[in-house]
C-alpha positions as CSV (number, residue, x, y, z in Angstrom):
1,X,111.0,65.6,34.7
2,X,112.0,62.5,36.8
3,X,109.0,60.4,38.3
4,X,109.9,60.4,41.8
5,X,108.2,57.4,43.8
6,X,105.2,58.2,45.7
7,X,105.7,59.6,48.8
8,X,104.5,61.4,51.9
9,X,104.5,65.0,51.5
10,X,104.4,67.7,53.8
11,X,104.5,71.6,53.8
12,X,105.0,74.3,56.2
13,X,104.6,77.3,54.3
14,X,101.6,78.0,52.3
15,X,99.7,81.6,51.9
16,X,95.9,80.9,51.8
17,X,95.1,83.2,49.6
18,X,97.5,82.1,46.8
19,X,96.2,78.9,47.1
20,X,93.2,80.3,45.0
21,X,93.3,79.4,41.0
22,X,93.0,82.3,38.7
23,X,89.7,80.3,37.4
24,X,88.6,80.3,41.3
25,X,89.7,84.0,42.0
26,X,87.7,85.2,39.2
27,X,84.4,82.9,40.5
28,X,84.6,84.4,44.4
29,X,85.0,88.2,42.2
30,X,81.4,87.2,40.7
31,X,80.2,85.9,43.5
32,X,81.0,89.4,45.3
33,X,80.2,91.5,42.3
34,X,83.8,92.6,42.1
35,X,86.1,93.2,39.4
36,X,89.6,92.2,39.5
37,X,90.4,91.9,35.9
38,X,93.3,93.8,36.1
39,X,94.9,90.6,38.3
40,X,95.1,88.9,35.2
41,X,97.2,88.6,31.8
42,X,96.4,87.8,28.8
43,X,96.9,84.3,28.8
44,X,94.2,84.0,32.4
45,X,97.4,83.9,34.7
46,X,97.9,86.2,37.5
47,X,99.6,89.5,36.6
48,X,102.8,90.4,37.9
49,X,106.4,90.6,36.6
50,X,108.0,92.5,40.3
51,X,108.0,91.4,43.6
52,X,106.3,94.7,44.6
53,X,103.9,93.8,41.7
54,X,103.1,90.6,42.9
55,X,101.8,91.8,46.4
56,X,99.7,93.7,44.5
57,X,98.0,91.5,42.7
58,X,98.1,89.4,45.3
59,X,96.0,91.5,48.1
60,X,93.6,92.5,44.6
61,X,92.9,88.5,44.5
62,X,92.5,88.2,48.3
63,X,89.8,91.1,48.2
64,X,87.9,88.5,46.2
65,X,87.8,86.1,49.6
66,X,85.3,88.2,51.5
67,X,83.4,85.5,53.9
68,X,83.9,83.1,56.6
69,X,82.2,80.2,54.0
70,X,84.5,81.6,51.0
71,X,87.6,80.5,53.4
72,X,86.3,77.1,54.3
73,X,85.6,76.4,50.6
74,X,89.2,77.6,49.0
75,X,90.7,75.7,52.2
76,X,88.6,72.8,51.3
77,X,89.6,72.7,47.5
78,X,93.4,72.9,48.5
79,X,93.8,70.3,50.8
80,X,91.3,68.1,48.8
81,X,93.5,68.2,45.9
82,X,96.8,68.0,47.5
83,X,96.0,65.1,49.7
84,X,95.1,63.2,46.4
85,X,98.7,64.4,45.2
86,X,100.6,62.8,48.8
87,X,100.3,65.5,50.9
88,X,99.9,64.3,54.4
89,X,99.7,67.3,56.7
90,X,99.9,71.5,56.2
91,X,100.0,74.8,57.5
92,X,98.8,77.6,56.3
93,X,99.7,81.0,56.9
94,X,96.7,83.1,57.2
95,X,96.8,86.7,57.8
96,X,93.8,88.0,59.8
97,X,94.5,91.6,58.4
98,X,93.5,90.6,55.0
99,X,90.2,89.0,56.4
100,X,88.9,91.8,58.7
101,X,88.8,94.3,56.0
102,X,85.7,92.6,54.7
103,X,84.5,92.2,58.5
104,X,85.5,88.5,58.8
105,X,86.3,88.8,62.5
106,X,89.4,86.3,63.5
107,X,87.6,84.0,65.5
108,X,85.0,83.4,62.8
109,X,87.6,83.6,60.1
110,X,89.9,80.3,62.1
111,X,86.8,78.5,62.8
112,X,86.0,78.4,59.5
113,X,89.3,77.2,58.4
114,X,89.5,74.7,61.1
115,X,86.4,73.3,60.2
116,X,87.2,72.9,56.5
117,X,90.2,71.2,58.2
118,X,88.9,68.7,60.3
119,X,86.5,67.8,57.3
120,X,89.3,67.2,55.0
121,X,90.8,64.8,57.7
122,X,88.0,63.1,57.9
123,X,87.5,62.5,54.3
124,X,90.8,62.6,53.1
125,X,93.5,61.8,55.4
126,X,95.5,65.1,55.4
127,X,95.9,66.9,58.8
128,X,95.9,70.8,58.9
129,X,96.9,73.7,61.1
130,X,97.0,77.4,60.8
131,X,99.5,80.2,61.3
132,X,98.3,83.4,62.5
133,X,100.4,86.0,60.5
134,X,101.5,89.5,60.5
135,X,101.6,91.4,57.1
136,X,105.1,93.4,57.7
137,X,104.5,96.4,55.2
138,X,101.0,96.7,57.0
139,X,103.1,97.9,60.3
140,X,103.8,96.8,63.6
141,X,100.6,98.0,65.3
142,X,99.1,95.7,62.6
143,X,101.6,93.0,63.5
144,X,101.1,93.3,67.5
145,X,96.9,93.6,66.5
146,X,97.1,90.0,65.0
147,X,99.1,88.8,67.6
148,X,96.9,90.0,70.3
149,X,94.0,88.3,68.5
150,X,95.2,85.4,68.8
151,X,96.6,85.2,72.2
152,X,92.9,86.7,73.4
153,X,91.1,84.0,71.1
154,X,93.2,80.9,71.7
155,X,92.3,78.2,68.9
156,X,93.4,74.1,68.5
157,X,94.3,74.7,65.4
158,X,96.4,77.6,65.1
159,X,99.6,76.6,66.6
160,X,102.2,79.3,65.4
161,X,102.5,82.7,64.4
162,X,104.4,84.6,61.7
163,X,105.1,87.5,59.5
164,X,105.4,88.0,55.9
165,X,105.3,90.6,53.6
166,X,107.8,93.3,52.4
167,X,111.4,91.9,54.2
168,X,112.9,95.6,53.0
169,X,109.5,97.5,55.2
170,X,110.8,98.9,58.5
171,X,112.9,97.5,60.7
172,X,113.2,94.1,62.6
173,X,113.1,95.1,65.9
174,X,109.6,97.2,65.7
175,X,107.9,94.0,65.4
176,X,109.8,92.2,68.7
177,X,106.4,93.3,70.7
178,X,104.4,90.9,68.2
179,X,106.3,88.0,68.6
180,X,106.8,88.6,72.6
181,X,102.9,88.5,72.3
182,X,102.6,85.3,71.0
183,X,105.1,83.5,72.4
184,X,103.6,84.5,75.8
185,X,100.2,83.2,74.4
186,X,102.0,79.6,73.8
187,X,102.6,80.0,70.0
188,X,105.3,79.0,68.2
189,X,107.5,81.2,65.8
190,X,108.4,81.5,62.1
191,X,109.5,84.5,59.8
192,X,110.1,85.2,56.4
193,X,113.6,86.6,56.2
194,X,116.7,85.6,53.9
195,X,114.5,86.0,51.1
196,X,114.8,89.6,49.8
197,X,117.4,90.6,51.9
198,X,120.2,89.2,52.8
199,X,121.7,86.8,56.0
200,X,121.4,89.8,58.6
201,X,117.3,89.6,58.0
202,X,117.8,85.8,59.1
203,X,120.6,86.6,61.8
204,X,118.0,89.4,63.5
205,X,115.1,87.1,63.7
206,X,117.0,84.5,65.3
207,X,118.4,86.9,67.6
208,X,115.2,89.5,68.3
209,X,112.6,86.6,68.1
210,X,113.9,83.4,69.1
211,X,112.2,81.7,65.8
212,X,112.1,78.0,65.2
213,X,111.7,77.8,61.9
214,X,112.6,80.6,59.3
215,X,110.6,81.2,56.0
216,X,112.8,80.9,53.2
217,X,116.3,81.5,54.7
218,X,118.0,80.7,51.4
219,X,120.5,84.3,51.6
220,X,121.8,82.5,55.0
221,X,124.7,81.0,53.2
222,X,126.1,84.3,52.3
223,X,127.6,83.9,56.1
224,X,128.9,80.8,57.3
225,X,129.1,81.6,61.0
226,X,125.2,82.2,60.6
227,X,124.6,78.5,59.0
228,X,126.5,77.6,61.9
229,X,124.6,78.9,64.3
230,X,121.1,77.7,62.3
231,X,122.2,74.5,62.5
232,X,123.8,74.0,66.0
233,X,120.2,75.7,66.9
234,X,118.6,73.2,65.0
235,X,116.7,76.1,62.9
236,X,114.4,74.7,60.5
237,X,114.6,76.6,57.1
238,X,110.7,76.6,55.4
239,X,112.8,76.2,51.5
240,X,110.6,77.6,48.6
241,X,112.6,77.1,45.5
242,X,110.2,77.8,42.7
243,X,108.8,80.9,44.4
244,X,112.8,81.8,44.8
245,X,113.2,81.3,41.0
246,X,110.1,83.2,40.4
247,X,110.6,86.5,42.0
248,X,114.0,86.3,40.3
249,X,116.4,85.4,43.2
250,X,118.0,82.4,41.2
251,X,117.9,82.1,37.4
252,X,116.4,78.4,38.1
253,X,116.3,75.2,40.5
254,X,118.9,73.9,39.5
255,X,120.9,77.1,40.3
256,X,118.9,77.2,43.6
257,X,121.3,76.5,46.9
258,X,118.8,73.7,48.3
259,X,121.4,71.3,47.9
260,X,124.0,73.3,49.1
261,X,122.1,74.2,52.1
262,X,121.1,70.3,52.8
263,X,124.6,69.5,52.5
264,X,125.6,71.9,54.8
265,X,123.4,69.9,58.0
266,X,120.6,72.5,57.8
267,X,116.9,70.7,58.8
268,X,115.3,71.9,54.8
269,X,111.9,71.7,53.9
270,X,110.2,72.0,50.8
271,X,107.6,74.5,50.2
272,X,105.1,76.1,47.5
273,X,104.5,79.2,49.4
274,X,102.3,80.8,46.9
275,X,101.0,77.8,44.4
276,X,98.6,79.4,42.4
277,X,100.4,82.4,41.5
278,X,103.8,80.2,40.6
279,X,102.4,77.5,39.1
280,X,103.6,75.0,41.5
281,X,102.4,72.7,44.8
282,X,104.6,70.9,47.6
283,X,104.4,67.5,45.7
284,X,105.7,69.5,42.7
285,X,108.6,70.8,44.8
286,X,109.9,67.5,45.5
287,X,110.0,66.1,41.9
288,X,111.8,69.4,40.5
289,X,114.4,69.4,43.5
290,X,115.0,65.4,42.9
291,X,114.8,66.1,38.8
292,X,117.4,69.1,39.0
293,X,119.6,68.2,42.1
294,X,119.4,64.6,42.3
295,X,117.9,64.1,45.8
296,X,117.0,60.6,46.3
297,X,113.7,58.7,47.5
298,X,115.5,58.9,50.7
299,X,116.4,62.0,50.8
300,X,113.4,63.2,49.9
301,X,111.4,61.4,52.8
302,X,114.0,63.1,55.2
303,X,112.5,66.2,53.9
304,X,109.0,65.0,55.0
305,X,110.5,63.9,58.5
306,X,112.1,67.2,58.9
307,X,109.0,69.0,58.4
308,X,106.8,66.7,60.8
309,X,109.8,67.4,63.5
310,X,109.6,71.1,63.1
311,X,105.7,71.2,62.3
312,X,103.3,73.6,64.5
313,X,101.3,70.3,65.8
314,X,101.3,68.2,69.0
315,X,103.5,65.0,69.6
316,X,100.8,62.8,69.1
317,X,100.1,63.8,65.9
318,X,103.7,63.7,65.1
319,X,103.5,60.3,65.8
320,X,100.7,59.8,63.8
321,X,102.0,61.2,60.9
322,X,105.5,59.8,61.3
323,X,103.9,56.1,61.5
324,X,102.3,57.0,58.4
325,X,105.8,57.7,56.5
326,X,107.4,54.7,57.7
327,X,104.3,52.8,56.6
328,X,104.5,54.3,53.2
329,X,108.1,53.2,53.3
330,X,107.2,49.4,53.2
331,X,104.6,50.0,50.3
């Protein structure tokens, strides 16, 4: 792989939960007395060879995050080792449905992530901020639930809502109630679409939700007039490409359209969306998209800027943060 000069990193789609190591995952299942052995192969990696197999696994593991303190500490561990990697700011998508099973109520479950936050600020330079997310195959009273949590517990530190999940559960417009409910509470928007199915998933959240930013987004490019309209909307996509590869979308990165779709004027970021189950982290992102499409330092730094513009934060800490590239630029 080509050693790609340090540089400031940043991220705009991250699942808390799969931010857990399979060593981790299996500690927080002692700790609770659980067993989740059947989350794992043979070889101590998570289990899962399907997309529908991966959620799977994936809500087993998050069953093993039961408390307020077990999300400040896998918060914590993340952003600890990712700002000693170059990251410089993140978001994580949390889903409050997946906490209040184990009675983490939402306020207690964001101040707890906040505070492992502003700690790893202070002692390590990377600034954080939450998404509030929907789980799509949980349902749209689920989705409008989250949303009216978070409008009815307003927080610094979570700045956007979401929804993941299933793209193929239900339909697009049943969830237009959730998103009406957060913008109204001051939030801004992102959804996963153009990921499992195709451009009309992207082409309907544009339209029914008025997003900013669009998780994934890749399966745009099947329709030209839609990248069109992304970029004279100045859409940012939230690019995963490893996770892409993973679930079997393209055969590899170099196959993946990230070039294509730079190249084409969309505003792309680079994303691990689920680093412990892939094997992969944002800084890792940007060396295997520079290694197999030949992005340049400068390139790559454009990636950065084009996730502070579209980031879930203030303008001040914008600034902050952008001051902080162009530093590293003279280094």
């Amino acid at each position: 792989m080509t050693k790609t000069p340090r540089l400031p990193v940043a991220e705009l789609h991250c699942h808390i939960e799969a931010t857990v190591s399979p060593a981790d995952a299996r500690r927080l299942a002692a700790r609770h007395g659980l067993d989740i052995s059947h989350a794992f192969n043979g070889a101590g990696s998570y289990r899962w060879s399907t997309f529908n197999e991966f959620l799977e696994i994936y809500d087993a593991v998050s069953e093993a995050i039961r408390t307020p303190e077990d999300y400040a500490e896998i918060t914590a561990h993340y952003f600890e080792r990712m700002a000693a990697k170059g990251l410089i700011y993140g978001e994580l998508i949390v889903s409050p449905a997946h906490a209040e099973r184990f009675g983490v109520h939402y306020a207690e479950l964001m101040d707890a992530i906040a505070g492992a936050m502003r700690e790893a600020e202070a002692s390590h330079g990377i600034t954080g901020r939450i998404i509030a997310t929907a789980v799509r195959h949980y349902g749209p009273e689920n989705a409008e639930k989250a949303a009216r949590a978070a409008a009815a517990s307003p927080h610094p530190f979570v700045t956007g809502f979401g929804m993941a999940g299933d793209e193929a559960f239900g339909e697009m417009r049943d969830y237009q109630r959730a998103f009406d409910i957060a913008r109204d509470a001051g939030l801004r928007l992102t959804v996963h679409a153009g990921e499992i199915l195709g451009p009309d998933s992207v082409a309907q959240a544009i339209s029914l939700f008025n997003v900013s930013r669009i998780g994934h987004g890749v399966r745009a490019l099947e329709n030209k007039r839609l990248v069109d309209e992304i970029r004279e909307r100045e859409i940012t996509l939230e690019v995963c490409p490893t996770s892409n590869v993973a679930i079997g979308l393209f055969p590899s990165i170099a196959a993946h359209p990230v070039r294509r779709l730079h190249e084409a004027g969309l505003k792309v970021t680079l994303n691990s969306d689920d680093p412990a189950f892939f094997n992969t982290d944002p800084v890792k992102e940007y060396a295997l998209c520079a290694d197999a499409h030949g992005f340049s330092h400068a390139e790559l730094v454009g990636f950065t800027h084009n996730a502070i513009d579209a980031a879930f934060c203030d303008d001040a800490t914008k600034r902050r943060l952008r001051d902080r590239i162009n530093t590293s630029k003279k280094t």
